[in-house]
N, C-alpha and C positions, 0 to 999 in steps of 0.2 A: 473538240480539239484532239487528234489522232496522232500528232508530233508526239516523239519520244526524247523529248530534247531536258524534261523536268527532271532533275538527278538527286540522288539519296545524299544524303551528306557525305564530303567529300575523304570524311575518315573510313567511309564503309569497307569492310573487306570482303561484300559481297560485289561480285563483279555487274558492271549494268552497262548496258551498249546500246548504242542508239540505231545501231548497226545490227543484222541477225547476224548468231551465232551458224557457222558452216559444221560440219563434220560428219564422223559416221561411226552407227552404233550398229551393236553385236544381236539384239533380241531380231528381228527378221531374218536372220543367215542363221543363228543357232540354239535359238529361245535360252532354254534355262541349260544350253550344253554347253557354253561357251570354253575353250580350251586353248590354252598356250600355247600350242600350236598354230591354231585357225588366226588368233589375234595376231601374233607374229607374222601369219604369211599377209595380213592385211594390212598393216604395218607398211610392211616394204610397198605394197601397193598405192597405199596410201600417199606414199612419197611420190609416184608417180604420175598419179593419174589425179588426186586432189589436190593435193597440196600449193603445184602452179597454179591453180585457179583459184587461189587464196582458204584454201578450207582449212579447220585448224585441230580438231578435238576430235580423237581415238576415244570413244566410250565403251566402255564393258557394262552392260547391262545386267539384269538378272540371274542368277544361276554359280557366281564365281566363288561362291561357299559348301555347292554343293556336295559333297561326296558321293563315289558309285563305286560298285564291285566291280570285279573282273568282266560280266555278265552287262555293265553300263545300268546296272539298278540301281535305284540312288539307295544311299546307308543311310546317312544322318547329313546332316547342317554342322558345317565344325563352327566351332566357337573356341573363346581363350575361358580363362577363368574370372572374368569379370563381365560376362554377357555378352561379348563384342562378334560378333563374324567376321572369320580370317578365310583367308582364301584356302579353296580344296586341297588338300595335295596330289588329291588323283587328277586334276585336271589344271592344276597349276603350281607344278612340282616346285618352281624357282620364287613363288610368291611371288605378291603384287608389284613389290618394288622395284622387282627382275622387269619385269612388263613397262610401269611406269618409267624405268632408265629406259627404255627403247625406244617410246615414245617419247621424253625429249631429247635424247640422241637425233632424232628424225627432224627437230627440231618444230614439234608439235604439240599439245599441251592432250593430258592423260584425263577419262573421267571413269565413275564408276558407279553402279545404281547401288543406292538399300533401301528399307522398306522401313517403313512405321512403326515406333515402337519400340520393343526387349521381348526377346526370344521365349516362347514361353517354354523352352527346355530350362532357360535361365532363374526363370522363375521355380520350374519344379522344382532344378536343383540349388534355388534361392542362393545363388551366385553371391556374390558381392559386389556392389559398384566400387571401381574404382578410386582411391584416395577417400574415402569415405568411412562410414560406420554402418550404413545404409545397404540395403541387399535388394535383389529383384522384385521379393514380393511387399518390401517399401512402397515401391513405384508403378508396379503394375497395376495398368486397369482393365481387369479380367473383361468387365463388360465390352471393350470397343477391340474389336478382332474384324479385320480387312474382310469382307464379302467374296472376296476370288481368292486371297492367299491368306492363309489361318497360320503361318508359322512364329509372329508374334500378337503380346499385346500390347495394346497401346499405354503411352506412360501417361500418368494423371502429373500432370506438371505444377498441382500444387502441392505435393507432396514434395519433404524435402528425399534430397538423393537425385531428385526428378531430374534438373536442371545439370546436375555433375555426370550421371552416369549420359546425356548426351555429349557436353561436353569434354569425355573420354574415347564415346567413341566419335563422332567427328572430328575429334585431333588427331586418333590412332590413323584412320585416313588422309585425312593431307598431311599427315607425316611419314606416308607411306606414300607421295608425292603427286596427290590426286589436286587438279585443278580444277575436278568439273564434279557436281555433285547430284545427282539427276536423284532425288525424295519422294516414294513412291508411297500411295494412300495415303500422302498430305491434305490435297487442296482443303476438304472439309473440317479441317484442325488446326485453326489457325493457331493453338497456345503451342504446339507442337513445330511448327514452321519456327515462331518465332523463336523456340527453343534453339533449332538447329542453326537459325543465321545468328545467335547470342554464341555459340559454339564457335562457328567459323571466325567471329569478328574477336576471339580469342585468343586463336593461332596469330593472328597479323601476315597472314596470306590473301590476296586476294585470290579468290575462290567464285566458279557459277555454280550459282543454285538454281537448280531447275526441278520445279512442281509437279508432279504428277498425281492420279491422272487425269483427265478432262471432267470425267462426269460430276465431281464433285466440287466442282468448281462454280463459286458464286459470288457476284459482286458484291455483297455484305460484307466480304473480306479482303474487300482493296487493299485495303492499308497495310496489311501485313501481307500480301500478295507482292506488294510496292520494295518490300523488304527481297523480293529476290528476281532473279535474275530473267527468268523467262516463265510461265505458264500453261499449262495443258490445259486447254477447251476442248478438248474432242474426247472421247474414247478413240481405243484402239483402232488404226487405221490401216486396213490390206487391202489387194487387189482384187477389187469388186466394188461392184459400182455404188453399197451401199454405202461405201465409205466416202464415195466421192458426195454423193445428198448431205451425208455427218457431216464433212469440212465445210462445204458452205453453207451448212444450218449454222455453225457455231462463228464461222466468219461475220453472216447476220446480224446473230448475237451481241457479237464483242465488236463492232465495227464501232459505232457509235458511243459505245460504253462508256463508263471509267474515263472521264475528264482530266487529267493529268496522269495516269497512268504511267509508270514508270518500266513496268515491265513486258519483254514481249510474247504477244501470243505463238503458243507452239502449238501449231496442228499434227504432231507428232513425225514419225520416222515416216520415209520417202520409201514405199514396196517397191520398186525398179529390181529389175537383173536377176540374178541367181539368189532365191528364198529357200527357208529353212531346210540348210544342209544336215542338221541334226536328225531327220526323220528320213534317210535316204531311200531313194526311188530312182532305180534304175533307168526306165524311162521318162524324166525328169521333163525333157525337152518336146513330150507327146505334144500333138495338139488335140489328142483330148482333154487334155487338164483346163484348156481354155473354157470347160465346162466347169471345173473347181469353182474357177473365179464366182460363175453367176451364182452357185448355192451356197458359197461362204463359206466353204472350208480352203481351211489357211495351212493344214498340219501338216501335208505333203511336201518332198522336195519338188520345187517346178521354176520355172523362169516365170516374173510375172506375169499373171493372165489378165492384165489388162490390155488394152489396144493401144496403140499408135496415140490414138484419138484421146485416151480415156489420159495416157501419159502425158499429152502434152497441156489437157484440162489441168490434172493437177499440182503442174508444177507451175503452169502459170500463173494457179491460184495461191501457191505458195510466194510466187516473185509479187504479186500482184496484195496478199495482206499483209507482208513482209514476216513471215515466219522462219524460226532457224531452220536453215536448212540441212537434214541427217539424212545421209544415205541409210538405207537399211541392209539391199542385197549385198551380197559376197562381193568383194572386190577383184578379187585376182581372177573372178569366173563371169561376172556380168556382162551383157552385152555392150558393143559400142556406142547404139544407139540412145542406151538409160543413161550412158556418162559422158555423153555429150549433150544429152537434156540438160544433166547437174552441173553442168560446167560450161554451158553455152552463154555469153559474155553479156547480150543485151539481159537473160535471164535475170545474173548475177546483179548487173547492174540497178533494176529496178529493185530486186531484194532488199538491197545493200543500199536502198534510198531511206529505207528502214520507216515509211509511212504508210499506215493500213488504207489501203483503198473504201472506194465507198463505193454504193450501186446507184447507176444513175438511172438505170430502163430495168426494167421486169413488165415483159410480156410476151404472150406467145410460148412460153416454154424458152423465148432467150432475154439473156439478164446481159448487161455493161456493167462492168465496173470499172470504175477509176484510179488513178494513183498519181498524185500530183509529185513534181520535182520537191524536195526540199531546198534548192537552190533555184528553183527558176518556177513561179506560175503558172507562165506560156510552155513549162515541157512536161513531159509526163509520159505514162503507162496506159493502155486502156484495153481490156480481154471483153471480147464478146463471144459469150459464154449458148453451147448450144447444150439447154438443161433435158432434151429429149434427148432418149437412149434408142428410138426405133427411127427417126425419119432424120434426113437433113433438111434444113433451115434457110430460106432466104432471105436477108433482112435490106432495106434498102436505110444506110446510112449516110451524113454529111458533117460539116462541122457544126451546125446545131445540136444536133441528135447528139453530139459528142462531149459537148460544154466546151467549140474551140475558135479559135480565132479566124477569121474566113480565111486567114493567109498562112496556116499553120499547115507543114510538112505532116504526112502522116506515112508510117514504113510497116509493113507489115513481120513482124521477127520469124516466125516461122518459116513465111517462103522467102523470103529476103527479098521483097518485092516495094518496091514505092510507090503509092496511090497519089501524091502529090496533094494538091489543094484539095478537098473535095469541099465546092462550093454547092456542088450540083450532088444529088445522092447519086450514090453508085450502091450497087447492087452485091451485094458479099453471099458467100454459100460458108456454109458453116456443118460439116458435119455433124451425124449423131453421137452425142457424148464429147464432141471437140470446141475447140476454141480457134478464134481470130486473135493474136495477141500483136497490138498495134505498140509505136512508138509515137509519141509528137515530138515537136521541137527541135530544138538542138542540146538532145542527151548526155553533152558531155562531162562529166562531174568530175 
């Protein structure tokens, strides 16, 4: 059962949608530089170019604690006096709040990343939790330090303090008018998860909590998984094709999974358009950088060096597991082409059916999957998927090969083309690295 329809109780003020979550986040355009500035001019963008096509959540990701010199060297991590990270002032002179009123001025809801844990400067200098008696190294557990980012430790949540100094700093946040709370170096820590939705459902906000990151993510911990809002299956996802093999290894994965399941899977932010401005390159726009993509570095300024081909695989498979959909590129700079991917309607629509597809063919290097109407049997979704990167693909399909009814419409979304009944096989080409992304039925919900 793949329906997202089983809901937390009704008092939750963790948000849950049966529906993906739209929006766009800041770590692909500026990793850990993000600046008041850049959020701003994406802001106004945002208004125009997402927003009509129902997208909703401005995220700030990583980095909005940072401090840096004159020089852009980072100094320290600010912090308040009870452990908490507060935003830079070198890169967010007006504070968070400034940001958050703009974003729902725009009339859109505001999110923002933290990481796992208490600071371990907090500990050094054995802070105090707030409203408490309790101090940093009350709570700290020296042993569990993130594998990529070592800036805190993790809190032993049987200790007491444990449970108040989260509860202080996730109120200091959605009091600071955060709507989206994106929990990084959670998945594997599940008393820590549970910690932060005990936090949230204190405020009496509702509030997304969104998991991260993929790799530590295991179904042993449904139940407290169930507790938020969306989930990361994947590691980190850029433009290269080994990322496109990750998303549908982990789609695999979790297709089947988790039997009532309440939350949805996130195969992370969408690399389209104008990437990381923070490391600038003049020749940004080279096509030699289309050579970036194949070795995997990500750290360059460039427009994404995937293909035509490789963007419209991915985003099909995004409409097609129903994952939230985050822009990643710069807004005000991406091309036309990546935001008319994000915002093309049959896309949107099959997303927003909010039911994870399944595979019904594997072979040959091409896979079908499926994605049934939540309101209709006879409608649906169906991408055939060409998983070779070096040849294109012939497949001969009908409505058997399809799971469909002899009399079922079938439209092709990318070329806008109608195939009609196919009782008889027809003959489809499929380039390398692309997809066929079909409609059936009568689609309209």
């Amino acid at each position: 059962m793949l329906s997202l329809g089983l809901m937390p109780s009704a008092l939750s003020q963790v948000i849950h949608s049966q529906s993906p979550l739209r929006g766009w986040n800041s770590w692909d355009s500026y990793g850990k530089y993000p600046t008041e500035a850049a959020i701003l001019k994406n802001i106004e963008s945002f208004k125009e170019t997402l927003k009509p096509a129902g997208y909703e959540y401005v995220v700030i990701d990583a980095g909005w604690n940072i401090e840096k010199d004159k020089n852009n060297q980072i100094t320290h991590l600010a912090m308040d006096n009870y452990g908490r990270y507060i935003p830079a002032k070198t890169a967010f002179p007006q504070g968070i709040t400034f940001i958050a009123d703009r974003v729902h001025e725009a009339g859109l809801k505001f999110g923002i990343h933290v990481m796992r844990g208490i600071p371990r400067e907090a500990y050094r200098k054995n802070l105090k939790i707030a409203g408490t008696p309790y101090t940093a190294r009350d709570i700290a557990d020296t042993s569990s330090i993130c594998s990529w980012n070592s800036d805190n430790y993790g809190v032993a949540m049987n200790r007491p303090g444990a449970q108040e100094y989260y509860d202080s700093y996730i109120g200091l946040l959605i009091d600071w008018g955060v709507d989206f709370i994106k929990a990084d170096d959670m998945t594997a820590h599940p008393a820590e998860i549970a910690a932060v939705v005990k936090a949230i459902e204190k405020k009496k906000k509702p509030v997304v909590l969104s998991l991260s990151p993929g790799e530590g993510s295991d179904s042993k911990n449904a139940a407290v998984y169930n507790k938020a809002t969306m989930l990361r299956i994947t590691r980190d996802i850029w433009d290269n094709e080994m990322s496109i093999h990750r998303a549908f290894d982990a789609w695999k994965k979790w297709s089947e999974a988790l039997h009532g399941r309440t939350f949805l899977l996130d195969m992370d932010m969408i690399p389209f358009g104008h990437l990381c401005l923070h490391n600038p390159n003049p020749g940004y726009t080279s096509q030699d950088l289309k050579e970036e993509g194949k070795k995997n570095v990500r750290g360059l300024e460039r427009m994404s060096t995937w293909s035509k081909d490789q963007q419209y695989t991915f985003i099909t498979l995004l409409a097609l597991s129903a994952s939230p959909l985050m822009m990643g590129g710069n807004l005000p700079t991406s091309d036309d082409f990546s935001m008319e991917l994000i915002t093309n309607p049959d896309m949107l629509l099959c997303n927003q059916n909010g039911i994870t597809g399944k595979i019904i063919y594997d072979r040959d290097g091409i896979e079908i999957w499926k994605t049934v109407s939540r309101n209709s049997p006879d409608c649906g979704w169906i991408g055939v998927f060409n998983r070779k990167g070096d040849e294109r693909k012939v497949i001969s399909i009908n409505h058997k090969i399809l799971g469909l009814k002899d009399a079922t419409i079938v439209h092709d979304i990318w070329k806008d083309k109608t195939y009609g009944r196919l009782k008889k096989k027809k003959n489809i080409k499929v380039n390398a690295n692309g997809v066929v992304f079909l409609k059936y039925g009568d689609n309209k919900q």
